[in-house]
CHARMM-style PDB file with segment names, atoms N, HN, CA, C and O in Angstrom:
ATOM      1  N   UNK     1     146.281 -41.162 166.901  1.00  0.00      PROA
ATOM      2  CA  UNK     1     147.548 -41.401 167.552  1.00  0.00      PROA
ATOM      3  C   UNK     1     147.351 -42.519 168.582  1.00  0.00      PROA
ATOM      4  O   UNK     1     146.387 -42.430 169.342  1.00  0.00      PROA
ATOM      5  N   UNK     2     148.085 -43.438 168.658  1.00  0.00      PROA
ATOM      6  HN  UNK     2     148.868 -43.510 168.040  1.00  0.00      PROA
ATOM      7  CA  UNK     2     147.851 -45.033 169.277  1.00  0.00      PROA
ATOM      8  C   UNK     2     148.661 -44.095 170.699  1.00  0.00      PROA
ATOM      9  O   UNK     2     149.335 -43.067 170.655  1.00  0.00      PROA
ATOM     10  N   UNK     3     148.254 -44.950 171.881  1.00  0.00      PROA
ATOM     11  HN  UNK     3     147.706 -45.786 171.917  1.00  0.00      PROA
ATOM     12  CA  UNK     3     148.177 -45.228 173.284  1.00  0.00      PROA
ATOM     13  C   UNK     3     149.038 -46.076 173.501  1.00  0.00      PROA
ATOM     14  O   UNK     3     148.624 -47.232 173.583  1.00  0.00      PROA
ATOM     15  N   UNK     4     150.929 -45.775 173.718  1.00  0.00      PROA
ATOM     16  HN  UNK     4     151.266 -44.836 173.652  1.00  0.00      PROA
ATOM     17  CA  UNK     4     151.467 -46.848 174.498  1.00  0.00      PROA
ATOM     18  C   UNK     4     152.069 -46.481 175.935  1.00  0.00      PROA
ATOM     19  O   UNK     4     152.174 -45.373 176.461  1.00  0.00      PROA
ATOM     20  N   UNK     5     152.413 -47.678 176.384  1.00  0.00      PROA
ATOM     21  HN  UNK     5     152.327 -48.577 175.956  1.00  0.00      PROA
ATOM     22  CA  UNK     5     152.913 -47.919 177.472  1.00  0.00      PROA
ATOM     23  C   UNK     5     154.779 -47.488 177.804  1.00  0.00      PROA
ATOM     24  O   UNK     5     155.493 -47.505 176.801  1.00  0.00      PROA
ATOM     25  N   UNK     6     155.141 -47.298 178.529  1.00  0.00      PROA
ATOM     26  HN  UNK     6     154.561 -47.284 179.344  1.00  0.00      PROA
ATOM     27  CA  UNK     6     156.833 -47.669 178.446  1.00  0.00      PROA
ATOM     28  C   UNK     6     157.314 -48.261 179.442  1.00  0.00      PROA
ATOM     29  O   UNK     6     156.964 -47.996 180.592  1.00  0.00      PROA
ATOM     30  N   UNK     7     158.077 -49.038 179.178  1.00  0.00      PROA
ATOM     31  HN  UNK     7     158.361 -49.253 178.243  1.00  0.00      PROA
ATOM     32  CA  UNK     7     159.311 -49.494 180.315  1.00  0.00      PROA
ATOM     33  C   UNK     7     160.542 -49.066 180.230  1.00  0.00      PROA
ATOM     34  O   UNK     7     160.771 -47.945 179.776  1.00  0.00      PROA
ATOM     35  N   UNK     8     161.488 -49.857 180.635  1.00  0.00      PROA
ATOM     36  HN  UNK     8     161.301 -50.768 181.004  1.00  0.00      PROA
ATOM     37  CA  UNK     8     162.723 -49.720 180.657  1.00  0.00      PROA
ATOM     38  C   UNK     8     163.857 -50.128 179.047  1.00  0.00      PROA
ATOM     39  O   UNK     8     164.944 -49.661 178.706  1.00  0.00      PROA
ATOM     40  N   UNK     9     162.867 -51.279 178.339  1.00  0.00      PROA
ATOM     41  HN  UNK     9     161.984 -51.658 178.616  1.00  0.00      PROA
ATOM     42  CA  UNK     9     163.305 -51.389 177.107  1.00  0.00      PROA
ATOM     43  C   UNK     9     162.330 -50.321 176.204  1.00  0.00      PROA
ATOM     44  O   UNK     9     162.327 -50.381 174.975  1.00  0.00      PROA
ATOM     45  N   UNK    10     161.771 -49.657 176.711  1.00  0.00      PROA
ATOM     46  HN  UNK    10     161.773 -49.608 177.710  1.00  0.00      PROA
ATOM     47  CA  UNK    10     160.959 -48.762 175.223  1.00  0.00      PROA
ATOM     48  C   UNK    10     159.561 -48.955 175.266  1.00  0.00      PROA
ATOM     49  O   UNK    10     159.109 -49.440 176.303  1.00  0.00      PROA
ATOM     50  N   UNK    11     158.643 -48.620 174.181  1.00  0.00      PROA
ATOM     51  HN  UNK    11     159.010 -48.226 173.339  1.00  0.00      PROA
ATOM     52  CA  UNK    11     157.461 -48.371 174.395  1.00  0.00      PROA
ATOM     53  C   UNK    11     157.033 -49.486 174.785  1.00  0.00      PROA
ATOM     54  O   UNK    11     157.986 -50.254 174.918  1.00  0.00      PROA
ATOM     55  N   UNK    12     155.652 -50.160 175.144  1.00  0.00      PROA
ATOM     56  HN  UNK    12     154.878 -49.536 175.036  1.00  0.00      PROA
ATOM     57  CA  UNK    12     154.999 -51.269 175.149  1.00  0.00      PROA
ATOM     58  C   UNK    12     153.596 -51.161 175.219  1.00  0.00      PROA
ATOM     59  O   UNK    12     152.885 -50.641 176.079  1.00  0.00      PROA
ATOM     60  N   UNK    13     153.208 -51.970 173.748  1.00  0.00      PROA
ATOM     61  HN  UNK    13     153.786 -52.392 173.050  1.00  0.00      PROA
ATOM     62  CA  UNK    13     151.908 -52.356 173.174  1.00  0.00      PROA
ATOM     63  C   UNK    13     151.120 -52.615 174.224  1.00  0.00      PROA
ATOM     64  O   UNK    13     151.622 -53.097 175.239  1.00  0.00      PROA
ATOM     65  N   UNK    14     149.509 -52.286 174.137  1.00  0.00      PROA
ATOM     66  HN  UNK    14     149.101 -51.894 173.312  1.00  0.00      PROA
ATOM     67  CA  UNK    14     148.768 -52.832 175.039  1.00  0.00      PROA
ATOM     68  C   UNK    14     148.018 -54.227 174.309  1.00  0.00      PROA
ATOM     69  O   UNK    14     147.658 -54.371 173.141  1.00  0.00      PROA
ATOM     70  N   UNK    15     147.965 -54.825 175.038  1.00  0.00      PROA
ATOM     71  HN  UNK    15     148.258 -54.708 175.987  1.00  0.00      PROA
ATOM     72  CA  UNK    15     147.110 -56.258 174.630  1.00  0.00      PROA
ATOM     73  C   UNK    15     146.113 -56.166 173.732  1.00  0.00      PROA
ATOM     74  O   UNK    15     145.104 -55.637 174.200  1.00  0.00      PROA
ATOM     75  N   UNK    16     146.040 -56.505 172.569  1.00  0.00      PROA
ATOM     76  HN  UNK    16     146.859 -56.934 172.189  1.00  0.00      PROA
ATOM     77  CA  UNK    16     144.810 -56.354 171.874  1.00  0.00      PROA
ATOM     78  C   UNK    16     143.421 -56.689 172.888  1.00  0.00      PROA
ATOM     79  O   UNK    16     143.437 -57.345 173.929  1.00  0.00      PROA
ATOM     80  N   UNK    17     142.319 -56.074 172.287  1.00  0.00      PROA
ATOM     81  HN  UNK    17     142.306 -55.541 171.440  1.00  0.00      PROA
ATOM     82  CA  UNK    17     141.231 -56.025 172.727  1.00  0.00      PROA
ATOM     83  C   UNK    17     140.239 -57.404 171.980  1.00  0.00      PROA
ATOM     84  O   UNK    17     140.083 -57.710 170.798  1.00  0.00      PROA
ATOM     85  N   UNK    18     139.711 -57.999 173.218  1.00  0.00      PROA
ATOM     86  HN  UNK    18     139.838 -57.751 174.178  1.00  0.00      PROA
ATOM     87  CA  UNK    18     138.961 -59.382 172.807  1.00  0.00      PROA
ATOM     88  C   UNK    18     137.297 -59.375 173.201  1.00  0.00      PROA
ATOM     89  O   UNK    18     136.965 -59.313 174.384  1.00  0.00      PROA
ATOM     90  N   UNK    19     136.706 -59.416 172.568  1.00  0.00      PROA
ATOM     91  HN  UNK    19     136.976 -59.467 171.606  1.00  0.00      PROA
ATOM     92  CA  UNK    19     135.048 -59.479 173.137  1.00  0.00      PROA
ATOM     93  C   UNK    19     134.787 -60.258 174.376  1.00  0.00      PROA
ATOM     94  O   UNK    19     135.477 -61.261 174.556  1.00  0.00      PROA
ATOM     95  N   UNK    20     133.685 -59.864 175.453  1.00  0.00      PROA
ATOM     96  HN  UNK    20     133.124 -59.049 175.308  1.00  0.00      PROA
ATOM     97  CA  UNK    20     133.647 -61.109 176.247  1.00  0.00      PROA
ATOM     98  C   UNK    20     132.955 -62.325 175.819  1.00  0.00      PROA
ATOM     99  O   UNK    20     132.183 -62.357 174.860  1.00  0.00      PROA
ATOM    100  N   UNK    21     133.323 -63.549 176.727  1.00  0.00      PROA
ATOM    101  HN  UNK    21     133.949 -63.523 177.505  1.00  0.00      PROA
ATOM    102  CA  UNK    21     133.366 -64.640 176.408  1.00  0.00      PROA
ATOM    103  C   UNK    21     131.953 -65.138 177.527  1.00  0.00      PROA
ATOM    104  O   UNK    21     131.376 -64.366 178.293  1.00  0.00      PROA
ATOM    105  N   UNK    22     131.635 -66.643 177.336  1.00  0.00      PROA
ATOM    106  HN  UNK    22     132.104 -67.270 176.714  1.00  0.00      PROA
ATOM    107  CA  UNK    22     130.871 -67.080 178.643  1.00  0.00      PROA
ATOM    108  C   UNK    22     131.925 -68.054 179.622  1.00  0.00      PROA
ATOM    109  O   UNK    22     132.853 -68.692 179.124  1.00  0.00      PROA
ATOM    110  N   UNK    23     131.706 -68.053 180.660  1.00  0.00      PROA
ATOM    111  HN  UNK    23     130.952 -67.536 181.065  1.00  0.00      PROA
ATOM    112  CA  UNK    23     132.205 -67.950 181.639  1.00  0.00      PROA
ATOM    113  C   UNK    23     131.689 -70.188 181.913  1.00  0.00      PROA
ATOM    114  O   UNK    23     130.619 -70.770 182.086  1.00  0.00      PROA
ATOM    115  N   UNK    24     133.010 -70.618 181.812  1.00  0.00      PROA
ATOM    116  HN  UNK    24     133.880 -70.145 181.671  1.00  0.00      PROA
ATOM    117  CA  UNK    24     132.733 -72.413 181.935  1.00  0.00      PROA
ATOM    118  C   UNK    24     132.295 -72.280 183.372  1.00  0.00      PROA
ATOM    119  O   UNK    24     131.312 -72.980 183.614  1.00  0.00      PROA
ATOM    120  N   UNK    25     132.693 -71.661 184.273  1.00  0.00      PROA
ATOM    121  HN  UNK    25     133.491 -71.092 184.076  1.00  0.00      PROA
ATOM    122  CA  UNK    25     132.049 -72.490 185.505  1.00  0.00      PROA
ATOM    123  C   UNK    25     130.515 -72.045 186.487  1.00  0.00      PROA
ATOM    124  O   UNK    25     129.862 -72.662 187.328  1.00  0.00      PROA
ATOM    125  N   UNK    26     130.341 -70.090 185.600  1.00  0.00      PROA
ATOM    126  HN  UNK    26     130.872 -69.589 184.916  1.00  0.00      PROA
ATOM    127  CA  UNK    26     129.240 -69.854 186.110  1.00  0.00      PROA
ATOM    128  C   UNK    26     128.154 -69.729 185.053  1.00  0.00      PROA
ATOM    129  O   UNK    26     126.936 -69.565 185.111  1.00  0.00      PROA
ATOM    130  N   UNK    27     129.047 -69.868 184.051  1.00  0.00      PROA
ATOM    131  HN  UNK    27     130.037 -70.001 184.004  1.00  0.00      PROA
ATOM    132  CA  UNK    27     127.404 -69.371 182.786  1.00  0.00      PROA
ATOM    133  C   UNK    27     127.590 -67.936 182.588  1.00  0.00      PROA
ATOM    134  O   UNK    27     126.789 -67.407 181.817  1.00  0.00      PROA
ATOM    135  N   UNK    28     128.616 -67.089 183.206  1.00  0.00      PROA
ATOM    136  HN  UNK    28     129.266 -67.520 183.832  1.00  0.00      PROA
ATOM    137  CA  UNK    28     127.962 -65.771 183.399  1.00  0.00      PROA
ATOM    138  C   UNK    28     128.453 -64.921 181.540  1.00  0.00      PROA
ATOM    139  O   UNK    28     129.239 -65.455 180.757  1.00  0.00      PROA
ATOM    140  N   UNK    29     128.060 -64.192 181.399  1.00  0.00      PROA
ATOM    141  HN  UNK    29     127.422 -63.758 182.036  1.00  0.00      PROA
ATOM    142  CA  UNK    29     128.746 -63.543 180.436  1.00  0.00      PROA
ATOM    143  C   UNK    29     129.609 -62.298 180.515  1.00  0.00      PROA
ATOM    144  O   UNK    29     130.085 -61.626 179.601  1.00  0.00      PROA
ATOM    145  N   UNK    30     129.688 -62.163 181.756  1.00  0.00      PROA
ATOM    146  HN  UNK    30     129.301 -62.710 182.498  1.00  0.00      PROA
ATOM    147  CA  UNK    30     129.756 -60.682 182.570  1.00  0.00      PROA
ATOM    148  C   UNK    30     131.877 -60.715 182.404  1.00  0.00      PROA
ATOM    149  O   UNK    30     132.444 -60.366 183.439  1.00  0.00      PROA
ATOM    150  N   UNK    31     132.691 -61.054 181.357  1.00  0.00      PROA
ATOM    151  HN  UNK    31     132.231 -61.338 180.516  1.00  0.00      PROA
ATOM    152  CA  UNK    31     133.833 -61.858 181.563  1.00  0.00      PROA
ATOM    153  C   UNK    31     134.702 -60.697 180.656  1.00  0.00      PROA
ATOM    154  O   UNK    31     134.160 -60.114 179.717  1.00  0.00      PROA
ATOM    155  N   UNK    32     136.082 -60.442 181.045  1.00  0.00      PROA
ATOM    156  HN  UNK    32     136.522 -60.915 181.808  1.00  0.00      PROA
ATOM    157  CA  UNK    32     136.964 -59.564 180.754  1.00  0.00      PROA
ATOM    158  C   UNK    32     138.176 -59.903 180.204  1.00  0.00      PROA
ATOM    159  O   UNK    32     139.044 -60.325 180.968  1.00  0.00      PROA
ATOM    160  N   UNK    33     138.414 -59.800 179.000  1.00  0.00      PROA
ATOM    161  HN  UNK    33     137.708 -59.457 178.379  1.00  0.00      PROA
ATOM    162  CA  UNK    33     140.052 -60.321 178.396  1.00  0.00      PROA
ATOM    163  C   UNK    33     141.038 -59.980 179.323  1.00  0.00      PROA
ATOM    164  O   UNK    33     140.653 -58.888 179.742  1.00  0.00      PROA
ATOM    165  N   UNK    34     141.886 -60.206 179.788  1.00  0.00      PROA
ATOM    166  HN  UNK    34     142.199 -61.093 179.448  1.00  0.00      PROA
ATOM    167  CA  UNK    34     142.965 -60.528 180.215  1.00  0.00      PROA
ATOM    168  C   UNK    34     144.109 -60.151 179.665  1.00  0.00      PROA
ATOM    169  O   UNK    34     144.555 -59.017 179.842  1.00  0.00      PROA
ATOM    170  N   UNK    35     144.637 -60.945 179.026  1.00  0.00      PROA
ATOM    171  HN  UNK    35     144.275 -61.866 178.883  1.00  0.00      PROA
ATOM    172  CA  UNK    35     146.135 -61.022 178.437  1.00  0.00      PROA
ATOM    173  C   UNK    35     146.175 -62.342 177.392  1.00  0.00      PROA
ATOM    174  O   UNK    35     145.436 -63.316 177.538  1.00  0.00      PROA
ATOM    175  N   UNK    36     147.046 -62.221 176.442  1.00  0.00      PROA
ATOM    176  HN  UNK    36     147.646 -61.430 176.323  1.00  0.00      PROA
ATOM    177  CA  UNK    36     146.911 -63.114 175.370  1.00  0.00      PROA
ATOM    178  C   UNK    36     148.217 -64.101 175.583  1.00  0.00      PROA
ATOM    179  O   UNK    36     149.263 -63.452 175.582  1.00  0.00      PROA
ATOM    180  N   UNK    37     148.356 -65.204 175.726  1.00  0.00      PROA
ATOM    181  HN  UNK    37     147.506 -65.731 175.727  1.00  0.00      PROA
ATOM    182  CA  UNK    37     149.110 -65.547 176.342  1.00  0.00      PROA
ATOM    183  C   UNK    37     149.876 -67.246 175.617  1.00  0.00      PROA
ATOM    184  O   UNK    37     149.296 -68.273 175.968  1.00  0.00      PROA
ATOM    185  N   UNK    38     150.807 -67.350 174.904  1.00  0.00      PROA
ATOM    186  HN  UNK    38     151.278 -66.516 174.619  1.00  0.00      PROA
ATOM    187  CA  UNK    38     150.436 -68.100 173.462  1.00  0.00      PROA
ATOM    188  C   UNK    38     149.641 -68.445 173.089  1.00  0.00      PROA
ATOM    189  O   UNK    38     148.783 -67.566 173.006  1.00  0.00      PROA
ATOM    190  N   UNK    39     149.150 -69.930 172.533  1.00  0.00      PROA
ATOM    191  HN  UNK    39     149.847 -70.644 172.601  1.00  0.00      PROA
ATOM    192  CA  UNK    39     147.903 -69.537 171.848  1.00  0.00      PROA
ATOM    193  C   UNK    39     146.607 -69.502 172.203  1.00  0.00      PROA
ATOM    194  O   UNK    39     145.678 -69.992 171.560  1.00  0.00      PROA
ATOM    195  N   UNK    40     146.527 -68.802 173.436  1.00  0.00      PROA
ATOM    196  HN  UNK    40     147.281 -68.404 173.958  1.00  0.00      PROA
ATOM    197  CA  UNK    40     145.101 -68.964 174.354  1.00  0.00      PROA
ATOM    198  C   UNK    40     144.964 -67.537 174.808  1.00  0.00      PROA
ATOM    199  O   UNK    40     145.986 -66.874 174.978  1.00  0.00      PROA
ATOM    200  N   UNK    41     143.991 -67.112 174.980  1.00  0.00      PROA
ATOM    201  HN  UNK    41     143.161 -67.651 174.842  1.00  0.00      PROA
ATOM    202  CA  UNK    41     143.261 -65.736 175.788  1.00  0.00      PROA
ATOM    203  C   UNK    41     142.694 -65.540 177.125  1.00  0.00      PROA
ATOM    204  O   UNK    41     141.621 -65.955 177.564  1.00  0.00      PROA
ATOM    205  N   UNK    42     143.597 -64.837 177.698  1.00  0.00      PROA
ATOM    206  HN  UNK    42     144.469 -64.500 177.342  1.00  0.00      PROA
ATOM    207  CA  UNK    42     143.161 -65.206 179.405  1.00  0.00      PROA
ATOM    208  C   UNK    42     142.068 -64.273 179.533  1.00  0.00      PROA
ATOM    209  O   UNK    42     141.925 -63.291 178.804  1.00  0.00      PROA
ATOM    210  N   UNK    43     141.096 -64.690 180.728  1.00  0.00      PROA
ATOM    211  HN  UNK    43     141.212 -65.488 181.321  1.00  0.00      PROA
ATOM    212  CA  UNK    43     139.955 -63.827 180.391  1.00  0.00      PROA
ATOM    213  C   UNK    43     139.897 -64.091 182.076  1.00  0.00      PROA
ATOM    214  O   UNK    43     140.516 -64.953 182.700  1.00  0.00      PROA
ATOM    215  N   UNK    44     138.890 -63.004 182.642  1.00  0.00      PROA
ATOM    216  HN  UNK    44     138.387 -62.304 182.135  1.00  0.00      PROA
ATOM    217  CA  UNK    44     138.372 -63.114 184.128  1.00  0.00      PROA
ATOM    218  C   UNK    44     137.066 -63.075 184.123  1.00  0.00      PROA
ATOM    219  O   UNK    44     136.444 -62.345 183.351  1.00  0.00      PROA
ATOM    220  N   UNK    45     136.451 -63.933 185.066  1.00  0.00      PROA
ATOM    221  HN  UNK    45     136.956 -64.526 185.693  1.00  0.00      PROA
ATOM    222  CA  UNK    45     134.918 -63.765 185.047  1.00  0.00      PROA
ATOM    223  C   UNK    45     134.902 -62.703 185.989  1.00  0.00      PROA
ATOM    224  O   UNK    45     135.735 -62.652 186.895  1.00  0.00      PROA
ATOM    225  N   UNK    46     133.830 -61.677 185.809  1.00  0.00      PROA
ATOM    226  HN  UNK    46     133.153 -61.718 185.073  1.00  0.00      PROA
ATOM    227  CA  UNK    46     133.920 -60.498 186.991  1.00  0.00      PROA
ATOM    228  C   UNK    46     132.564 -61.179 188.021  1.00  0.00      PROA
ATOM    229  O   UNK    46     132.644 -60.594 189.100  1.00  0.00      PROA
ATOM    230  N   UNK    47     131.896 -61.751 188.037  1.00  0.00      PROA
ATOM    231  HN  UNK    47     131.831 -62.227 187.160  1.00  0.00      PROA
ATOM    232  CA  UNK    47     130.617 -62.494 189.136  1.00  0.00      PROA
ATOM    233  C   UNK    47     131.197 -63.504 190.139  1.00  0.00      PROA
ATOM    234  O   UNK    47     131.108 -63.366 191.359  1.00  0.00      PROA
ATOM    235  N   UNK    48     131.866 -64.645 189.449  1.00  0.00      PROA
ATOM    236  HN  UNK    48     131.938 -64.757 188.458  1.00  0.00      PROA
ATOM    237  CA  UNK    48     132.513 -65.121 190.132  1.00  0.00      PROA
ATOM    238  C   UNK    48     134.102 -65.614 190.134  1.00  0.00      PROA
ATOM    239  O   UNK    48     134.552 -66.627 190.670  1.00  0.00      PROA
ATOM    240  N   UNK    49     134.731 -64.726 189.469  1.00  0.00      PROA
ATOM    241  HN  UNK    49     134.365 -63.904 189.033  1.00  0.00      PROA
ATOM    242  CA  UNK    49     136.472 -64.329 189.765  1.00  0.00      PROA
ATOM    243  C   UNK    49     137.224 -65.464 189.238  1.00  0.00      PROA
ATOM    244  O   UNK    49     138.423 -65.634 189.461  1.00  0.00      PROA
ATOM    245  N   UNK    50     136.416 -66.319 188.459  1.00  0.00      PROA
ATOM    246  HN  UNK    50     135.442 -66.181 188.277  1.00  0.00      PROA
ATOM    247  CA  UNK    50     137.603 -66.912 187.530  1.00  0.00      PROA
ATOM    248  C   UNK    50     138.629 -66.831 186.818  1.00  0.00      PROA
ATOM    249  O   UNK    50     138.426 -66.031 185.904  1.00  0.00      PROA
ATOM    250  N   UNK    51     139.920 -67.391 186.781  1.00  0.00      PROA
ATOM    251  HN  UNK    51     140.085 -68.040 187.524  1.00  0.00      PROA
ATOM    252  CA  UNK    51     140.356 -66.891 185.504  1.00  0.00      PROA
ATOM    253  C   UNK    51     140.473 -67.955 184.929  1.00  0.00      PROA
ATOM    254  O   UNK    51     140.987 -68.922 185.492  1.00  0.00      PROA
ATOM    255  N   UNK    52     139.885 -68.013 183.310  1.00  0.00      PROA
ATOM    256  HN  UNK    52     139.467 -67.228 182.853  1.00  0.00      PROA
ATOM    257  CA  UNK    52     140.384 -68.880 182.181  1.00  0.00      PROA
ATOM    258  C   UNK    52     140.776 -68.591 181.081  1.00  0.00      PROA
ATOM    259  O   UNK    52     140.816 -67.450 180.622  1.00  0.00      PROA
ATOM    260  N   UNK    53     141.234 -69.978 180.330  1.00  0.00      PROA
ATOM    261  HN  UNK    53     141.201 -70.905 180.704  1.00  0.00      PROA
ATOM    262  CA  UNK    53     141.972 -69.238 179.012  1.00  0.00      PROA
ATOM    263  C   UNK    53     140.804 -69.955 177.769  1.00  0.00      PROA
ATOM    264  O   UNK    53     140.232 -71.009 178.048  1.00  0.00      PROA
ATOM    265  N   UNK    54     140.603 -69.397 176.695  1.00  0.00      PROA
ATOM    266  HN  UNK    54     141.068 -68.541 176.468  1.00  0.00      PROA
ATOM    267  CA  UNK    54     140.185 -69.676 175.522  1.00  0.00      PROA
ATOM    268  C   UNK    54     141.305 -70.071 174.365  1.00  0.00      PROA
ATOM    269  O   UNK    54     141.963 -69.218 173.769  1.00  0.00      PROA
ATOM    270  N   UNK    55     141.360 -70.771 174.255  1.00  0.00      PROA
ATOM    271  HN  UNK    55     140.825 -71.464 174.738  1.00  0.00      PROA
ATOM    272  CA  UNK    55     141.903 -71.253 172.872  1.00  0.00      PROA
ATOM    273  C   UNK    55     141.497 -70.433 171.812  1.00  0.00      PROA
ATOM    274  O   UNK    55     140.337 -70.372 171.404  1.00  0.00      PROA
ATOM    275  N   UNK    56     142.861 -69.525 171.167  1.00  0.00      PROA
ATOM    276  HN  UNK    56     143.803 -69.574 171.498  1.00  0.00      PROA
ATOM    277  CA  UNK    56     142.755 -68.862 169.781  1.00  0.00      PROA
ATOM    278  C   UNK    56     141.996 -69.640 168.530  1.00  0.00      PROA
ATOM    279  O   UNK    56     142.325 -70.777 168.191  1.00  0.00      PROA
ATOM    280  N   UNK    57     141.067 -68.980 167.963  1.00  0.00      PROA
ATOM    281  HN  UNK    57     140.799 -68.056 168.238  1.00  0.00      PROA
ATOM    282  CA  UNK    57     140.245 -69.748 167.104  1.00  0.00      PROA
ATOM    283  C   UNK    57     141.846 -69.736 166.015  1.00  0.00      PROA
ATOM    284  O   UNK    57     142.699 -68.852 166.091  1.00  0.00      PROA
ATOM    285  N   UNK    58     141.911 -70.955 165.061  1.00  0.00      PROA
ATOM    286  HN  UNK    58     141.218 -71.673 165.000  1.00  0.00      PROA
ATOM    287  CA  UNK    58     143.044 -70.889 163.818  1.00  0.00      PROA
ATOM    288  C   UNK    58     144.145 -71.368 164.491  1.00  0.00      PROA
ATOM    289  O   UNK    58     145.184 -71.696 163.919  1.00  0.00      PROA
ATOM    290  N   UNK    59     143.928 -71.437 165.940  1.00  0.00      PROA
ATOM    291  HN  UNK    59     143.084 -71.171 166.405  1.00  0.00      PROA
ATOM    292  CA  UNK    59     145.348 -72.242 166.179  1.00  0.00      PROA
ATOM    293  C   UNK    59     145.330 -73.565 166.006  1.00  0.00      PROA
ATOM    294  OT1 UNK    59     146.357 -74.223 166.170  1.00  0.00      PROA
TER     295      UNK     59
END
């Protein structure tokens, strides 16, 4: 049984789940998906608190 959310219009999907990424400004790998956000993947570095986006591979 899937896990949603609700608001005020009805249920709401949670963000698909993305592997972590490496991190452009520290190297780190230590990095957390975010939110998918057209065709890019926002991600946070957790070491040093970046946020960036990755470009969807196929876009």
């Amino acid at each position: 049984m899937g896990c949603a959310m609700h608001n005020e219009e009805g249920p709401v999907m949670p963000e698909p789940w993305r592997p972590p990424v490496r991190c452009p400004q520290c190297n780190g790998v230590q990095t957390r998906f975010l939110t998918l956000r057209y065709e890019v993947s926002v991600y946070e570095c957790e070491t040093c608190g970046l946020q960036f986006e990755v470009e969807e591979e196929g876009s």
